[in-house]
N, C-alpha and C positions, 0 to 999 in steps of 0.2 A: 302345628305350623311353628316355623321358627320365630321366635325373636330377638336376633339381632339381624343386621343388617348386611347382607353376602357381599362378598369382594370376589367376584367370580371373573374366571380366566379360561378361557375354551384353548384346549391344548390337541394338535391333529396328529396320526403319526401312520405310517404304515411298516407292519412288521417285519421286519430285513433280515438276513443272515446272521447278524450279529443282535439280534434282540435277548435281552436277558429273559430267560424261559425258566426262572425258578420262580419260588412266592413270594420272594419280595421287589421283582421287578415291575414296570408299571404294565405290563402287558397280564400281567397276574392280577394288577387291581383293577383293572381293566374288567376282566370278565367277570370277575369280584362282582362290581358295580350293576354292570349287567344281569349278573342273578340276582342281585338284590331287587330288582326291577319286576326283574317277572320270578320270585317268589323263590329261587333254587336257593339250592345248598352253597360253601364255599366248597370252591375245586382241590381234587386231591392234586399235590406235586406232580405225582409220577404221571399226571395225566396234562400238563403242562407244554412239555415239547409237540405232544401230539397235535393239541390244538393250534400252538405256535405254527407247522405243520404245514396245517390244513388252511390256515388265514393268511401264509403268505403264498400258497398255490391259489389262493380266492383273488389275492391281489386285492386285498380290503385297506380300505382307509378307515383308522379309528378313530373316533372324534369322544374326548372325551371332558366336561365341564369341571372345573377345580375352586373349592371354597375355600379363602384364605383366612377369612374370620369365624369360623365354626367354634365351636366353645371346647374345652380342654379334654374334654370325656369324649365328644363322636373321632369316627374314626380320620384319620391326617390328610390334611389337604391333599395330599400324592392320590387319595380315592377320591375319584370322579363322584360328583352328584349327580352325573348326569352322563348318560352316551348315546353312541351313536354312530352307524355305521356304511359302509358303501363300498358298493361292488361291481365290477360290469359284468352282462351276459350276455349273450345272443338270446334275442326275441322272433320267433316265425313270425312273419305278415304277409305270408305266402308267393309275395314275388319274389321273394330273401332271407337273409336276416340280418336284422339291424342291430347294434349294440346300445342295451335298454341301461341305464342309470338306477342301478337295484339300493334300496334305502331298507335296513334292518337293523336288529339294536337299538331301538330309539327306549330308551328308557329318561324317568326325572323322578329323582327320590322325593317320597312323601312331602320331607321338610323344605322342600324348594320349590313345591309347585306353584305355579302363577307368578312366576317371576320373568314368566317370556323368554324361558331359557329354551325348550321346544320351538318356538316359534323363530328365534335370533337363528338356532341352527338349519331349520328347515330352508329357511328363506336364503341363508347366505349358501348353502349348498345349492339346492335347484339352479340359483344364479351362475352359480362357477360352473358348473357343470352346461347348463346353456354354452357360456363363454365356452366351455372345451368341445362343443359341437356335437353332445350329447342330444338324441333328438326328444324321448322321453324320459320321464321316470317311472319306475314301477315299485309296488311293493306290497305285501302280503301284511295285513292287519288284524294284531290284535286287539282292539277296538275299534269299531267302526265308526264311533262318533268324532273321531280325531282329525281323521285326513282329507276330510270335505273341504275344510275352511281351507284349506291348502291347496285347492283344485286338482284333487283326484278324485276318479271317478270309479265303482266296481265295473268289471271288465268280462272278469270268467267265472265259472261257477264250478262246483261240485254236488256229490250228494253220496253222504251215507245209507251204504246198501247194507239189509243181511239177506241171502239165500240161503233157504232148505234145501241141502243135497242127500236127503234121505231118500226113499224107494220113486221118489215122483220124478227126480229132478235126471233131466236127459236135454245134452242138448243135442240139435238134429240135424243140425249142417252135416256136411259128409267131411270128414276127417280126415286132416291131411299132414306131412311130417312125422314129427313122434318129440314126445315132451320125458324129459328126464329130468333128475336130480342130478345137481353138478357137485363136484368135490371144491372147498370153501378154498382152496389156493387160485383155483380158476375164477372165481365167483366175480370178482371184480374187476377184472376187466372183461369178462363179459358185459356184467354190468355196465359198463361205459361204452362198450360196443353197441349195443344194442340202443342205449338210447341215444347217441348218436345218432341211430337209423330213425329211431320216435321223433329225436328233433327234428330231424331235418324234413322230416312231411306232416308235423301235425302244426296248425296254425294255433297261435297263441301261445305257443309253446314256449318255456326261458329254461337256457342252458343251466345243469346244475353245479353247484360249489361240492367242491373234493369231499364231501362226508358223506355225502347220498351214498354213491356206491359200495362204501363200506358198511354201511349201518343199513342197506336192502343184503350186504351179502354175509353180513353176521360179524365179521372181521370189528365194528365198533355194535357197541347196546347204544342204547337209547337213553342210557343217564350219563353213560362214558366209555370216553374212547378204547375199549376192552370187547373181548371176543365176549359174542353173545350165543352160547353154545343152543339155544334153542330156537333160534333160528335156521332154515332150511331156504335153499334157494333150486326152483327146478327152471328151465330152460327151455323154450320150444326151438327146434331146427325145423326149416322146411325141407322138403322134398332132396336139394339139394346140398342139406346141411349146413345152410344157412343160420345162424343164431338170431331171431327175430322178436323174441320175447321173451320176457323173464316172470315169476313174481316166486318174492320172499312172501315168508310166514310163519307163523308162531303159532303153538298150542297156548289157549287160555287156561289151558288147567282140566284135569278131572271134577272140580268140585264146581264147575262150571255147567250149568245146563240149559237148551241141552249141547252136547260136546262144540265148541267152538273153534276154528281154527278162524286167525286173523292175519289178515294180508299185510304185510308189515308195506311190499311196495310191488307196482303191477305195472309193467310198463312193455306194451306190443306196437310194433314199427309198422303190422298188417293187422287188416280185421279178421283171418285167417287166423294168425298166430293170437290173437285174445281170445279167440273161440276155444282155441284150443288149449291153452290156459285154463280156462272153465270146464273144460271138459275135463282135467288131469285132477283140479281144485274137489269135481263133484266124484272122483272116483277115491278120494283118500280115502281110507278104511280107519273106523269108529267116528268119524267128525261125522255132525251132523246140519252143522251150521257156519255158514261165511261171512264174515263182515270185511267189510272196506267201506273207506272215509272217501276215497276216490274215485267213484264212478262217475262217468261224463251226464249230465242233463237230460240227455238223446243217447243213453247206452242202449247199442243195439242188441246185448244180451236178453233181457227180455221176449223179444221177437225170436231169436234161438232156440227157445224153450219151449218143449213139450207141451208142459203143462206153467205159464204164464205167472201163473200166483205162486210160484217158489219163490219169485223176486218181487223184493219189498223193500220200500223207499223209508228211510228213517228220520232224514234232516238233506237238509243243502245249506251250504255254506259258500261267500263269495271265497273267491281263492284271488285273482290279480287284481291290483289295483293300478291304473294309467292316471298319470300327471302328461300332458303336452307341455313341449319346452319350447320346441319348434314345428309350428303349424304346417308350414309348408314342406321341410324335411319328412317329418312323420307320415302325412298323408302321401306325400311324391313315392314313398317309399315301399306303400301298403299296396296290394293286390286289391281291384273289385270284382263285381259281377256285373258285366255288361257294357254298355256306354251312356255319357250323359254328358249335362254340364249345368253347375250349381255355384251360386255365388253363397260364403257361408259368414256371415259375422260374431267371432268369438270372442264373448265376453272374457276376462280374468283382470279380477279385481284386484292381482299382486302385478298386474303389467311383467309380465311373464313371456305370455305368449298370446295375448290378445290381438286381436285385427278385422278385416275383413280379407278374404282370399277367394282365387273362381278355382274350383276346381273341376278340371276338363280331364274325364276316363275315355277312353277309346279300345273297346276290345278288351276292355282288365287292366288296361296301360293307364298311371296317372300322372299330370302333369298339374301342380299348384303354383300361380303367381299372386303378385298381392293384388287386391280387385280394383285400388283406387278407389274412382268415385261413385262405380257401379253400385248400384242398390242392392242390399241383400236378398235372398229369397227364403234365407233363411236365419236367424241369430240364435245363438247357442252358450249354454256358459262353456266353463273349458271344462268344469265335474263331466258335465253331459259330453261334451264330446268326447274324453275318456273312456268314457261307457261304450259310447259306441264304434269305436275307432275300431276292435278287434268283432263287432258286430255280435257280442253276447247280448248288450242288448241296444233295441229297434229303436230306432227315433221315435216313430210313434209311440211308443212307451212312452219315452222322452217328453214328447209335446205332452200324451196329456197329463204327464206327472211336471209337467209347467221347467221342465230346462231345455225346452227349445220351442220355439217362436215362430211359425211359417209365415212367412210374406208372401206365396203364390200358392193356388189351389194343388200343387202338383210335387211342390219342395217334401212332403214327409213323404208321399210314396217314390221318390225316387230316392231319397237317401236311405230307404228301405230296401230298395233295390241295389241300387247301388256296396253297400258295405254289408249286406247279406251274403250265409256264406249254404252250402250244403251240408256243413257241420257247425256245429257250434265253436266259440277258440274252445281250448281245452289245456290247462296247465295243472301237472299236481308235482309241480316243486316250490314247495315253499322256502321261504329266506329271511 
């Protein structure tokens, strides 16, 4: 820890036409900063514009903390101790899509922490962002113990899968289209065609920032913006030549057993084209095994399968994380199941977006006002209603893990009904 005493200055910026994009511009110390946070390397030059690039088609605002009193040896006030970043996307909540307030980059160097430099940013962001008519925030965590006390709540999930595609593994749906490998000039906007089509019908879904598609089609690697020659991206067309799904992939190696290949990214706009995906996946020649970090909770592949125990679950990890900014926006916004009507009192201890509200579904259709003096039927903090907003997980979960509170015999099973979905949300873009 430090001792002297920081003279600290939060300085914002968003990167424009004219940003300096060499190494000694602050857009350089910028991401500097940032790796010093989560552990990287400093960035090569030549890989500078590229980023530059890709964070002003993000349309990101960087937020970055500056020490004016640090001692003669650490590195110059111009590096942030601290950052921090945002971005908008479109969110599915299956009557639409709303544009979610994406938080990433949050880094506080070692020698600064607990100085409520985290908490000064979070808090004056959320707020402006509110002000701008943002209805949510969202974000994907590297820690999980961090973003509670901020009233976010986990939302989506995933799970690491590997399948054995040796002599067992057949899937038995009837086969439709035809799956190919594409040439790495096409790859990317494919890629972006395609999930376009993912976005637009899977719930819980958030649009992704300009690197995805390049780093799913080889065009960037994974430590930097450079073609990544072992990467492979093949393609499914439907019937009518449709491009409906994609997945990249990587050889782990010969010295690897047994033979691995690894789904760098998997993304099917039909449960046809995933099927078929898996069926292209289990016919490679020499691999005998698949991993992905990405598979949905409820992946129906499993049920495809021949012989069942090919597929094996390795971990689950939360993937989105929901802050409510605006109760009434958010929910008026979201699709349910069914009809109802539920008076809800939402705790948040940053007065954020606290209240009480009725909210009245009819046929899927929702309409949120504020309740007045009506009684609740139910009280909820704002972490739990997070959670359940995209309905990964059930209030009842909720109640008995004590963040919500029924006031009527009747309030957890219908809010169970009520934000239930046929599918789980499902998001594997992270940010």
């Amino acid at each position: 820890m430090s001792h002297y005493t920081p003279d600290l200055r939060t300085e914002t910026f968003t990167p424009g036409p004219d940003e300096d994009a060499t190494a000694g511009g602050r857009f350089a110390k910028w991401l500097d900063a940032e790796g010093i946070g989560f552990h990287e390397g400093t960035f090569d030059p030549e890989d500078l514009p590229h980023y530059l690039a890709a964070y002003r088609a993000d349309r990101r605002v960087l937020w970055g903390v500056h020490d004016g009193a640090q001692p003669a040896e650490a590195l110059g006030a111009d590096h942030p101790v601290a950052t921090y970043g945002t971005m908008v996307h479109p969110l599915n909540v299956g009557a639409g899509q709303i544009d979610a307030h994406q938080i990433t980059a949050v880094t506080v160097r070692t020698s600064h922490r607990r100085n409520g430099i985290l908490r000064s940013m979070m808090m004056r962001d959320l707020r402006e962002a509110k002000e701008r008519g943002l209805p949510l925030a969202i974000l994907t965590a590297s820690e999980a113990t961090i973003y509670g006390r901020f009233g976010f709540g986990c939302a989506t999930f995933t799970q690491s899968i590997e399948v054995d595609v040796r002599e067992r593994f057949e899937v038995t749906a009837p086969g439709t289209g035809t799956t190919t490998l594409v040439a790495r000039e096409h790859a990317v906007p494919l890629a972006e065609r395609i999930f376009e089509h993912f976005q637009a019908s899977t719930f819980g879904s958030v649009g992704r920032q300009h690197a995805y598609p390049r780093r799913a089609s080889g065009e960037w690697g994974r430590e930097r913006p450079v073609e990544d020659r072992a990467v492979r991206m093949a393609v499914h067309y439907d019937s009518a030549g449709e491009p409906l799904g994609y997945v990249s992939y990587r050889f782990a190696g010969w010295e690897t057993t047994p033979y691995t290949m690894k789904i760098v990214d998997l993304v099917a706009a039909t449960p046809s084209a995933y099927l078929e995906l898996w069926r292209y996946l289990g016919s490679l020649d020499l691999v005998e095994r698949i991993t992905w970090d990405g598979a949905r909770r409820d992946d129906p592949l499993p049920w495809a399968l021949r012989d069942r125990r090919c597929y094996q679950v390795k971990g689950t990890e939360d993937v989105l994380w929901v802050r409510l900014l605006d109760v009434a926006a958010a929910l008026g916004r979201r699709s349910y199941r069914g009809s109802g009507r539920i008076v809800l009192h939402v705790v948040d201890g940053h007065d954020i977006a606290g209240g009480s509200f009725v909210l009245t579904v009819v046929d899927g259709a929702a309409q949120v006002v504020p309740a007045g003096t009506e009684a609740p039927d139910a009280t909820l903090t704002v972490n739990a209603l997070g959670s359940l907003y995209l309905g990964g997980v059930q209030a009842s979960t909720l109640a008995l893990a004590g963040g919500l509170t029924a006031h009527s015999g009747e309030a957890v099973d219908l809010l169970d009904s009520l934000f239930g979905r046929p599918q789980e949300p499902y998001c594997i873009t992270h940010f």
